[in-house]
C-alpha positions in Angstrom: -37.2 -20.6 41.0 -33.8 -18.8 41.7 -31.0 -18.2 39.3 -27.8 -18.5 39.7 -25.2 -16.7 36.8 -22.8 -18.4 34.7 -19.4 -17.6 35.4 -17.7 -20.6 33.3 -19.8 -23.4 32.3 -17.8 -27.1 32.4 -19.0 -30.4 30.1 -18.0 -33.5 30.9 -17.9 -36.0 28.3 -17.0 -35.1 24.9 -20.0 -37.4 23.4 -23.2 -36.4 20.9 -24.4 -34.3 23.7 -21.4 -33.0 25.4 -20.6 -31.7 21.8 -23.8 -29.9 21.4 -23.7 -28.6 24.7 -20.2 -27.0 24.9 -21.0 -25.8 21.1 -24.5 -24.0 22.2 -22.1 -22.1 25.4 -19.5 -21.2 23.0 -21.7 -19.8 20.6 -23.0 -17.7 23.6 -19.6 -16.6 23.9 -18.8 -18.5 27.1 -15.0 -19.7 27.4 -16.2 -23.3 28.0 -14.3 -26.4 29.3 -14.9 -29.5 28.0 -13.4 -32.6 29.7 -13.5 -36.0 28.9 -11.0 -39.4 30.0 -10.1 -39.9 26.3 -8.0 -36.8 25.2 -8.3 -38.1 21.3 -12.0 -37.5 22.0 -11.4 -34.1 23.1 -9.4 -33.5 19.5 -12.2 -35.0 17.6 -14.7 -32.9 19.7 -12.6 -29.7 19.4 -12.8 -29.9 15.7 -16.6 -31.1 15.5 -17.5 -27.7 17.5 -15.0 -25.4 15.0 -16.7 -27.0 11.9 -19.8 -26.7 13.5 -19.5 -22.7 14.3 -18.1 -22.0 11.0 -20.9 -23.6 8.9 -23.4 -21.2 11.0 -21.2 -18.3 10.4 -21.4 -19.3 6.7 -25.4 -19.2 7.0 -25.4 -16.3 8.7 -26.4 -17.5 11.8 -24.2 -16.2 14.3 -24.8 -12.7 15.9 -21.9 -10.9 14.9 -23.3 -7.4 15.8 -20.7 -5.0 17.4 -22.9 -5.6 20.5 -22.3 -9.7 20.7 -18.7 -8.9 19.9 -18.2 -6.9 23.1 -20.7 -9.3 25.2 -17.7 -12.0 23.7 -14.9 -9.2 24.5 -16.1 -9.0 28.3 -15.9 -13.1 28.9 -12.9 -12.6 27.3 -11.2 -10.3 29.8 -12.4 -12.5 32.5 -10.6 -15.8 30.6 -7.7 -14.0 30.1 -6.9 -13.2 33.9 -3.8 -11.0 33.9 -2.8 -11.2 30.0 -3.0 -8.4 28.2 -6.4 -8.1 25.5 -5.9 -6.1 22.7 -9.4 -5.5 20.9 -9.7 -5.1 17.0 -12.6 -4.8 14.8 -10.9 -5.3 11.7 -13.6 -3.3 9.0 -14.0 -4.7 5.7 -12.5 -1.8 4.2 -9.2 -2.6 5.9 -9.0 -6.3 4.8 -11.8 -7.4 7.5 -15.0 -9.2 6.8 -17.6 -6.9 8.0 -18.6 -3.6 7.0 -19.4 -1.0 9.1 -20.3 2.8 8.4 -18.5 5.7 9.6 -20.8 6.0 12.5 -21.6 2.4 13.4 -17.8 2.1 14.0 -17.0 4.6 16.1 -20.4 3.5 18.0 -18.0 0.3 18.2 -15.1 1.7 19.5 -16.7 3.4 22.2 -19.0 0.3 23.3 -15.5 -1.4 23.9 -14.4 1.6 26.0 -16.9 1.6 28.0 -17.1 -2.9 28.5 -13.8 -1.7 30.7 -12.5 -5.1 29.3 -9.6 -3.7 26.7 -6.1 -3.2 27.8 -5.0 -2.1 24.2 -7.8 -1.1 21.2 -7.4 -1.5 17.6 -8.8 2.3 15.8 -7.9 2.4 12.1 -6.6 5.7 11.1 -8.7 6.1 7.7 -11.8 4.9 9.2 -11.9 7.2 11.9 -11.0 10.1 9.8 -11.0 13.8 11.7 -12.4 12.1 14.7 -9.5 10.2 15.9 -7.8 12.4 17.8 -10.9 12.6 20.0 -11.4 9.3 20.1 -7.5 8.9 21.7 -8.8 11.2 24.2 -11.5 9.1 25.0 -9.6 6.0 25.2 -6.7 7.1 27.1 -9.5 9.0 30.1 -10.4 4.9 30.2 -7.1 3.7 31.2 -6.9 2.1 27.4 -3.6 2.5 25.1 -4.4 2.4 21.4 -2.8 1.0 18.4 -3.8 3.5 15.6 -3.3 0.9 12.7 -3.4 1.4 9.2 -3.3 -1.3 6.1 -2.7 -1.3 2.2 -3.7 -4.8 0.7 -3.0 -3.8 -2.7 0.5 -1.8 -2.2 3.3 -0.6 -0.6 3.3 3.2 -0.7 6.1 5.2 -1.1 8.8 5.7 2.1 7.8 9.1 2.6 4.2 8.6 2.8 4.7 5.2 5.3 6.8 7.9 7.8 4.3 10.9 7.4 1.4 8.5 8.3 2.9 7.2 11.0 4.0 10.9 12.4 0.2 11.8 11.8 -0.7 8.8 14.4 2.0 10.0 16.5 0.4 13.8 16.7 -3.1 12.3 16.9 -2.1 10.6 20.3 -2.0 7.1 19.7 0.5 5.0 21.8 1.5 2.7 19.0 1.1 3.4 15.6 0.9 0.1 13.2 1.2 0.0 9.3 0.6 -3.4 7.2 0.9 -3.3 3.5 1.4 -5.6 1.0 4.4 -5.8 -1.1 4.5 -6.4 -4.8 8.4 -7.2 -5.2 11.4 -7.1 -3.0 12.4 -3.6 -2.6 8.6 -3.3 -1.5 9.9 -5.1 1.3 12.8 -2.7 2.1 10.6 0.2 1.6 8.6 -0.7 4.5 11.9 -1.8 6.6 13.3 1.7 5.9 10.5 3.9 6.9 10.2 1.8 10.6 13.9 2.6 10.9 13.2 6.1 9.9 10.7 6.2 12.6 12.5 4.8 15.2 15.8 7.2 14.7 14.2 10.4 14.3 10.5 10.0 15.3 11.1 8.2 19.0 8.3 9.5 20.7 6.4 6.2 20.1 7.3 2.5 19.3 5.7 1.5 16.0 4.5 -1.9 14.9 5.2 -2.6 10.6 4.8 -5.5 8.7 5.1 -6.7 5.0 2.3 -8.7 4.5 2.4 -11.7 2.3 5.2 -14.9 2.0 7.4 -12.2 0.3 7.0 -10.1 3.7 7.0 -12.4 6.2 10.6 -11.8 7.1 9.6 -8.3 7.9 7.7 -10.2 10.5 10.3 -12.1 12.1 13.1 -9.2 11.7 11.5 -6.3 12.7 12.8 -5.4 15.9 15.9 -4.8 14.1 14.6 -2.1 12.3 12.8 -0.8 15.1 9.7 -2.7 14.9 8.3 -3.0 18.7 5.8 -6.0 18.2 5.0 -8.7 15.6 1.8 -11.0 15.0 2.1 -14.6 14.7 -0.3 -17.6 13.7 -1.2 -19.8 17.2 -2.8 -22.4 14.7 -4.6 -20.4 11.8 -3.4 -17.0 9.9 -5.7 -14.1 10.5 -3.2 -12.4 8.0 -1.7 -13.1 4.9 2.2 -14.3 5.4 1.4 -14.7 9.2 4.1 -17.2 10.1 3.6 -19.9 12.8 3.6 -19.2 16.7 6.4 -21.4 17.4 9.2 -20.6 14.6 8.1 -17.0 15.5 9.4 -17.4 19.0 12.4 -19.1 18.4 13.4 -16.4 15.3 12.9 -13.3 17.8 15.0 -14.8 20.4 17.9 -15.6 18.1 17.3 -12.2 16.5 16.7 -10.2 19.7 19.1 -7.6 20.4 
C-alpha cells in the first residue's frame, strides 16, 4: 500500500473525535488545523487539547528529548513561512525546566544547526563555558545569528559586571548579546538600565537585548529601547517569563515610546 507524507494534517469538526484527533497530530508535533461551523466549539476544543497536553506533560508522557524538540523545531519553520524562528532551549540551570549536561547541550545546539530550520539560536553563555566561541563559528558557517543570553533569577549583579559580560559575548562572536536578571528593589532596576546604556554608547559593535525581570522590572521591558535595548519579549496569551507583560499593551507602549 503506498504512503503519502504529511505536510499539514486538517480536522474537521471539533467533536469527541475531532478533539482526539487534532490532539494525537499535535502531540506529534504537527501544526494542525482544526475547523469546525461553530467557532465557540473551536474555543472549547482549543482549550480541551491544551489541558489535555499539559496533564501528559505532567505524567511524563511527552517526548521532550532534544531530538523531538528539533523534529517540533523543523514543522515549525515550515508553519512559520517567512517569519523569523528564533530557537531556545532554556536549561534548568537558567530558569528552564529541563536539565541538560554540559555535553548533552551542546549536542543540542548543534542538532538545531544542522535541522537548517533556525534563523536566530538561543546559547547561554555559562552553559557553554570555553566552548562558545566555537560554537558562534559554527552557527554563523550555517547562515544562523545567535543571541548569547545570560540570566540571574536570584539578583541583579553589579553595573560593572552586567557591561563586562556583555563585552565578553561581544568578543566571543555572538550577534546579540541578552542579560535577564531579577531585581530585588528599585535601583536594581536602574542598574540594569544603566549598564544597556553603557553598552550601547561605548560598546556599539552589537545591539543588546536586557530586561528586569519580575512586576518590579517589567518597565525595563517596555522602555528599553530608550536605553539602548534592541528587542523586548512579550506574553501572546501566557508568560514564559516572570513580569512578561501582555502582547498587546506591549505594542502600543513601544510605539508611543519609540524614538
Amino acid at each position: 500500500m503506498p504512503t503519502t507524507a504529511i505536510r499539514r494534517p486538517v480536522v474537521a469538526g471539533a467533536g469527541t473525535m475531532g478533539v482526539t484527533l487534532a490532539r494525537i497530530f499535535a502531540q506529534a508535533g504537527y501544526a494542525v488545523t482544526l475547523w469546525n461551523r461553530r467557532t465557540s466549539s473551536l474555543d472549547r476544543a482549543q482549550e480541551r487539547i491544551a489541558g489535555d497536553l499539559a496533564v501528559l506533560q505532567e505524567k511524563g508522557l511527552l517526548d521532550e528529548s532534544p531530538a523531538a524538540i528539533a523534529r517540533c523545531v523543523q514543522k515549525l519553520r515550515v508553519a512559520l513561512r517567512d517569519k523569523l524562528l528564533l530557537v531556545t532551549f532554556r536549561t534548568k540551570a537558567e530558569g528552564g525546566e529541563q536539565a541538560l549536561s554540559h555535553s548533552e547541550y551542546l549536542a543540542f545546539l548543534r542538532l538545531i544547526l544542522d535541522t537548517d530550520c533556525a534563523d536566530l539560536l538561543d546559547i547561554e553563555f555559562f552553559t557553554t563555558g570555553a566552548d562558545l566561541p566555537k560554537l558562534v563559528e559554527q552557527a554563523h558557517s550555517a547562515g544562523v545569528a545567535v543571541v548569547c543570553s545570560s540570566h540571574d533569577f536570584a539578583k541583579t549583579p553589579p553595573r560593572a559586571e552586567l557591561v563586562c559580560r556583555m563585552v565578553q559575548m561581544q568578543q566571543a562572536g555572538a550577534d546579540l548579546p541578552k542579560l535577564a536578571v531579577m531585581p530585588q528593589c528599585r535601583t536594581d532596576v536602574l542598574e540594569l538600565l544603566a549598564a544597556t546604556a553603557e553598552m550601547a554608547d561605548l560598546h556599539p559593535g552589537t545591539p543588546v537585548i536586557t530586561m528586569s525581570m519580575g512586576a518590579l522590572g517589567a518597565v525595563s521591558r517596555l522602555a528599553g529601547e530608550t536605553f539602548g535595548s534592541a528587542m523586548t519579549f512579550a506574553n501572546p496569551g501566557q508568560a514564559s517569563a516572570p513580569g512578561q507583560v501582555s502582547l498587546d499593551i506591549v505594542n502600543e507602549v513601544l510605539d508611543a515610546l519609540h524614538l
